[in-house]
C-alpha positions in Angstrom: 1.7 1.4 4.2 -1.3 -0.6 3.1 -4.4 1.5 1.8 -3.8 5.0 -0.2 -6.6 7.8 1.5 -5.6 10.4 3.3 -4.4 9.3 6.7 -2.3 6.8 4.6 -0.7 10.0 2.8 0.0 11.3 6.4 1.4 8.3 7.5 4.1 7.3 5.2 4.9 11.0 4.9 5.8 11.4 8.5 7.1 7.6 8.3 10.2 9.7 5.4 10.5 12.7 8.0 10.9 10.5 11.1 13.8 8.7 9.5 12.9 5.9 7.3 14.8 5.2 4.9 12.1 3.8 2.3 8.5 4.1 2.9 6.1 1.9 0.2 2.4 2.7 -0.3 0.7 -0.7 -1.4 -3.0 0.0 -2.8 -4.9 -2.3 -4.7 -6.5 0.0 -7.2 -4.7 2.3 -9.6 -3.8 6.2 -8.4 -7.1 7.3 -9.9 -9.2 5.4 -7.7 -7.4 6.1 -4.9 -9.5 7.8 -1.9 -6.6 10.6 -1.5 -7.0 14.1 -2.3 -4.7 15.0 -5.2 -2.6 17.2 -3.2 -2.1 14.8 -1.0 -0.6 12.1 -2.9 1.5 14.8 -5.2 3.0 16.0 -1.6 4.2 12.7 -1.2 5.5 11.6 -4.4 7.7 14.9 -4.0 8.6 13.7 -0.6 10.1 10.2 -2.1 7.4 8.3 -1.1 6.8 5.1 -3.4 3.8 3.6 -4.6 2.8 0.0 -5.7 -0.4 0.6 -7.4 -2.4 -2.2 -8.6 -1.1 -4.4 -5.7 -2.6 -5.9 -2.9 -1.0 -7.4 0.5 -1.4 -11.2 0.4 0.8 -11.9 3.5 2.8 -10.4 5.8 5.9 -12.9 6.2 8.2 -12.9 10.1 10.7 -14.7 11.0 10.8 -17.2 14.0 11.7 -14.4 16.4 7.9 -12.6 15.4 9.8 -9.7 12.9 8.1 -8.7 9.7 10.8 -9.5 7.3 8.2 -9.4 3.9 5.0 -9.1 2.3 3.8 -11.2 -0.1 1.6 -9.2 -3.0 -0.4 -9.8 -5.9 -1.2 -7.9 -9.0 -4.4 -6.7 -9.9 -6.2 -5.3 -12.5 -9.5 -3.2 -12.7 -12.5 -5.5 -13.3 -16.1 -4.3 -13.3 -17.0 -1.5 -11.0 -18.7 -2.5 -7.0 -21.9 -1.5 -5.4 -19.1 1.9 -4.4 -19.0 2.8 -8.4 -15.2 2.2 -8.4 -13.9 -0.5 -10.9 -13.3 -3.5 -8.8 -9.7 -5.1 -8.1 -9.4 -8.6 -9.6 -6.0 -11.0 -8.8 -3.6 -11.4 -11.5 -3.0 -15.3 -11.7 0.5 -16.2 -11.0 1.8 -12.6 -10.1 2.7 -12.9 -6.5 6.0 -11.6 -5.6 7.9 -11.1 -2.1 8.7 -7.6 -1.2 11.3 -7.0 1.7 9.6 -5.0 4.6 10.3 -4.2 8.2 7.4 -2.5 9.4 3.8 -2.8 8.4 1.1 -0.1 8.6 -2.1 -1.2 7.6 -4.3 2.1 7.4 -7.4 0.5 6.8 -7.9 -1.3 10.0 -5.8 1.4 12.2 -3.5 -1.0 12.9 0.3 -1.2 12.9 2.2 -4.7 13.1 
């Protein structure tokens, strides 16, 4: 899952229950700016849901037959707060990494790829 509010919570959540056998939350800011209720994200922490905090979705890598086989992140740290308040997310130089993915929810947009 990419994003960390509420519907995000829900998603990887059901994601565990319907079978899967890892379900990743990537978020670009740090738990405590996340948009989620607090219950929310404690529910699925208990349910085995994990978190990459701090990261942000640079690519989504398929293979030639159109499959999302990764997702390339970066790390970020909290810079100066936005126009929103919250401390902005600023890249990491040199931190990208590959993660091994199958499926790719990005709750911001509502879209699934």
């Amino acid at each position: 899952m990419v994003g960390a509010g509420n519907t995000a919570m829900d998603s990887a959540r059901v994601a565990r229950r319907m079978g899967a056998e890892a379900v990743t939350v990537v978020y670009r800011r740090s738990r405590r700016e996340s948009p989620a209720r607090t219950e929310e994200l404690e529910h699925a922490i208990e349910e085995g849901i994990e978190f990459l905090w701090l990261t942000n979705p640079v690519e989504i890598v398929g293979n030639s037959s159109a499959w999302v086989t990764g997702m390339r992140v970066q790390t970020m740290e909290l810079g100066e707060p936005d126009a929103s308040g919250r401390r902005r997310p600023v890249p990491v130089a040199g931190s990208e990494a590959l993660i091994d993915i199958d499926t790719v929810c990005l709750l911001y947009t509502s879209r699934c790829v």
